[in-house]
Residue frames relative to the residue before (quaternion, step in Angstrom):
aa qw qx qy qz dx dy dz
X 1.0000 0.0000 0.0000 0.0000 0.00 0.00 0.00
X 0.7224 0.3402 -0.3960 0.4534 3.69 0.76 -0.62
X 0.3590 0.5269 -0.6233 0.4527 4.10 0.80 0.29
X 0.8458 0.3098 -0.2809 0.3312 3.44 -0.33 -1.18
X 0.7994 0.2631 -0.4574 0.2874 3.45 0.51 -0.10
X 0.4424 0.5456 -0.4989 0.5077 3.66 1.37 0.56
X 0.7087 0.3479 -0.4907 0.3688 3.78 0.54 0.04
X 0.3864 0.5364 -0.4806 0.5762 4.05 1.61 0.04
X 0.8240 0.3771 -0.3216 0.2745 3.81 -0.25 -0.70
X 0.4539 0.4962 -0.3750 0.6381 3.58 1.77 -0.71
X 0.7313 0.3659 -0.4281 0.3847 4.34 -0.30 -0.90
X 0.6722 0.6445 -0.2685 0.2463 3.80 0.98 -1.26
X 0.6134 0.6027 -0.2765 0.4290 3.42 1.85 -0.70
X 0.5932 0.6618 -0.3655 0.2768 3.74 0.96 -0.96
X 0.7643 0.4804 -0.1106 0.4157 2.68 0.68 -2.13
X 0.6821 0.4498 -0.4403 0.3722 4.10 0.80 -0.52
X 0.5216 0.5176 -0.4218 0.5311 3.60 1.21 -0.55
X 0.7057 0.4306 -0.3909 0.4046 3.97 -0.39 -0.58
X 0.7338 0.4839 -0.2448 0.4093 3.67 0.44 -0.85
X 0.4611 0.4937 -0.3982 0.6206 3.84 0.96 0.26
X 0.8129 0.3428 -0.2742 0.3828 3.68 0.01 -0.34
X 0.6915 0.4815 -0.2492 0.4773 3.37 1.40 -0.50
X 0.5663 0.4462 -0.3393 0.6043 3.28 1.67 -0.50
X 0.6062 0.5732 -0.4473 0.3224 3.69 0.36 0.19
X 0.6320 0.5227 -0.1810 0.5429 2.99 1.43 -1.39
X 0.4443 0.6328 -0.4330 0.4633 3.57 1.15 -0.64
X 0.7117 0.4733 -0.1702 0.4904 3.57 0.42 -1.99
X 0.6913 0.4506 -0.4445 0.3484 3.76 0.28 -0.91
X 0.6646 0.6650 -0.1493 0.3062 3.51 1.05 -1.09
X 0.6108 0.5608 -0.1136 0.5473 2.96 1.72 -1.17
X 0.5558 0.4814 -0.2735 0.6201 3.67 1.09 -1.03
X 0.7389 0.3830 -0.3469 0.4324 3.90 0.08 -1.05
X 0.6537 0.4423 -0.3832 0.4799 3.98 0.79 -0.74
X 0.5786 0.5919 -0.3705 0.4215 3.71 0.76 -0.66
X 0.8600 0.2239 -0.2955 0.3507 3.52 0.23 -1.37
X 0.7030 0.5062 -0.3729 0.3325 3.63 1.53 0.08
X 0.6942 0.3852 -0.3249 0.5140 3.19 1.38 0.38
X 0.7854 0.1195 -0.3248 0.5132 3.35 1.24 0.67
X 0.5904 0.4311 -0.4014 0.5518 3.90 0.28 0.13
X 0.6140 0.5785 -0.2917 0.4508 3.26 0.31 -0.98
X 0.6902 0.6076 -0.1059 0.3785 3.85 0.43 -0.96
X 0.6487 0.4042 -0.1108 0.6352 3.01 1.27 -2.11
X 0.8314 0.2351 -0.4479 0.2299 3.16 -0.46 -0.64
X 0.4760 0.6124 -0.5559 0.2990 3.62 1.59 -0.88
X 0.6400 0.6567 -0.2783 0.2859 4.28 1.24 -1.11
X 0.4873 0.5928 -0.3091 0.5618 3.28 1.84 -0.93
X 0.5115 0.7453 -0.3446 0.2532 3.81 0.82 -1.27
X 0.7704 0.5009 0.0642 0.3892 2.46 0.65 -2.59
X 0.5961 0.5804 -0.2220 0.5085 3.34 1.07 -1.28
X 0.6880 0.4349 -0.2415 0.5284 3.83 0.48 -1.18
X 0.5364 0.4536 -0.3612 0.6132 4.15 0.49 -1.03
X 0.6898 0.4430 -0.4074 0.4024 3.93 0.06 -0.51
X 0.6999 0.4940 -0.2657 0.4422 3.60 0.43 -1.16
X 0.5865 0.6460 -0.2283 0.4318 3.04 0.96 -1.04
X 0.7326 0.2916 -0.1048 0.6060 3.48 0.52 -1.24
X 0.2561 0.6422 -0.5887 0.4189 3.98 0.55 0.87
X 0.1721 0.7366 -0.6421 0.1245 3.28 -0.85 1.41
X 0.7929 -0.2679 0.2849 0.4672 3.72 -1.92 0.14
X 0.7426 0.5453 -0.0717 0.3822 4.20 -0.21 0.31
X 0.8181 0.3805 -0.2421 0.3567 2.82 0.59 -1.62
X 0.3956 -0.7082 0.5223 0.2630 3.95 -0.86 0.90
X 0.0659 -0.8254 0.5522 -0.0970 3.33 -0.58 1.02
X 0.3663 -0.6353 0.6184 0.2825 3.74 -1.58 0.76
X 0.1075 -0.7754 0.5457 0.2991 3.52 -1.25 0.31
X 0.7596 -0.2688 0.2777 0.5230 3.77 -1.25 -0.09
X 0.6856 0.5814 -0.2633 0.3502 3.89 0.83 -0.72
X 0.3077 -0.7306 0.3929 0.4660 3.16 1.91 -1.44
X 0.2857 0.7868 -0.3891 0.3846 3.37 1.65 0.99
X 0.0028 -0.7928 0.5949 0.1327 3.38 0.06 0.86
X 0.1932 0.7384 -0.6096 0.2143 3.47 -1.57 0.61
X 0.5064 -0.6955 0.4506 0.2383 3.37 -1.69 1.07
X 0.3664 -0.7501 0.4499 0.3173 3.17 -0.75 0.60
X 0.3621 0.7928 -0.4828 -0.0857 3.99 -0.72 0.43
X 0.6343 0.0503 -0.5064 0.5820 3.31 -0.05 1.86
X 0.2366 -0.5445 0.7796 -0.1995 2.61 -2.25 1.62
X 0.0301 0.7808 -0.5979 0.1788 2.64 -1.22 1.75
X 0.6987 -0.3843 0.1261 0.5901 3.75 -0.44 0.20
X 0.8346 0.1062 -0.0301 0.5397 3.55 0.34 -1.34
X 0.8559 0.2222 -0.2829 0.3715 3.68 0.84 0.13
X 0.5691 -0.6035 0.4784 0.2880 3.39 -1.28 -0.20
X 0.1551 0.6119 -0.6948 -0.3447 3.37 -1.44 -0.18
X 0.3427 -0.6206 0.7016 0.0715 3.36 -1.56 1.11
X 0.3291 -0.6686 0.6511 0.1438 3.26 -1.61 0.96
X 0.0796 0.8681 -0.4743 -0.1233 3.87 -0.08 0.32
X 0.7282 -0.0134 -0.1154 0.6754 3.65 1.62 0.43
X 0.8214 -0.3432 0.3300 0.3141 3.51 -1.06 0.46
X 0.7927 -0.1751 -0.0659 0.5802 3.65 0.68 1.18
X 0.4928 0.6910 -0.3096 0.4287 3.46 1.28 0.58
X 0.3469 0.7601 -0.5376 0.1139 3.80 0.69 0.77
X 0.4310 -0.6166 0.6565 0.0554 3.17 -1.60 1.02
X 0.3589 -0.5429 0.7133 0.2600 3.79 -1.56 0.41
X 0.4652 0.7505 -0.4672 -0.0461 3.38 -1.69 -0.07
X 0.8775 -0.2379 0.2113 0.3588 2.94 -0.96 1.30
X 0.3917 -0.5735 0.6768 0.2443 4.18 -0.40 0.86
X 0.8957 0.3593 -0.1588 0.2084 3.40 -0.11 -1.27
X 0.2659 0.8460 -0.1829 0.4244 2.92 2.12 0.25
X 0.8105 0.3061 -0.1991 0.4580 3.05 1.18 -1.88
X 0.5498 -0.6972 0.4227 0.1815 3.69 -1.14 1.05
X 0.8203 0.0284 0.1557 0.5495 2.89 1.12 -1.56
X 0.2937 -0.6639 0.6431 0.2438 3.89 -0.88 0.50
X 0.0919 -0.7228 0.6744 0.1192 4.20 -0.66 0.59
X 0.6692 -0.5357 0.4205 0.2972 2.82 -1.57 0.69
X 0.7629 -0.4574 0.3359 0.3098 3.87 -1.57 0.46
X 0.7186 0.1768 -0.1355 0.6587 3.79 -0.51 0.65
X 0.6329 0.4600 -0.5567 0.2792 3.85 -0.02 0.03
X 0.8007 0.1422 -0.4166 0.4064 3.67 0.39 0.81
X 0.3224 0.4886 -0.7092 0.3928 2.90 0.21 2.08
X 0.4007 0.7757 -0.2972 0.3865 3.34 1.59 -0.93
X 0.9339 0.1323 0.1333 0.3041 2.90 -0.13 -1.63
């Protein structure tokens, strides 16, 4: 009986020291794939999104969160007015608008 439990106490030491370092690297890896395929992304989108609002001006034809499309002519700190038909203007929300389209696309369409 004392062979077998000095050969359990000589095998039991190796293996607990080695496994702390591989599970770290595990963790380091995981954290580094996370923040570059998700944090990383959002916020670069939050970026973009803000630099848009921002640059809202008298003209520009724009999409809102609703799927209103419509020109924008008065700007103000936090709202809009939005033309959405030929004497039809609406307030709303800066953060509202989704998208800025390009020039002449609602005469187009």
């Amino acid at each position: 009986m004392n062979i077998i439990s000095t050969a359990m106490a000589q095998g039991a030491a190796p293996a607990a020291g080695s496994g702390g370092l591989s599970s770290l690297i595990f963790m380091a890896a995981f954290i580094a794939i996370f923040y570059f395929m998700l944090i990383r992304p959002q916020q670069k989108r939050a970026k973009e999104q803000q630099a848009m609002l921002a640059a809202l001006a008298n003209g520009d034809e724009v999409v809102t969160s609703g799927g209103l499309l419509g020109r924008i002519v008065e700007v103000g700190d936090n709202y809009l007015g939005v033309e959405i038909a030929e004497g039809v203007r609406i307030k709303v929300q800066k953060s509202a608008i989704t998208q800025v389209l390009p020039k002449g696309t609602l005469r187009n369409g």
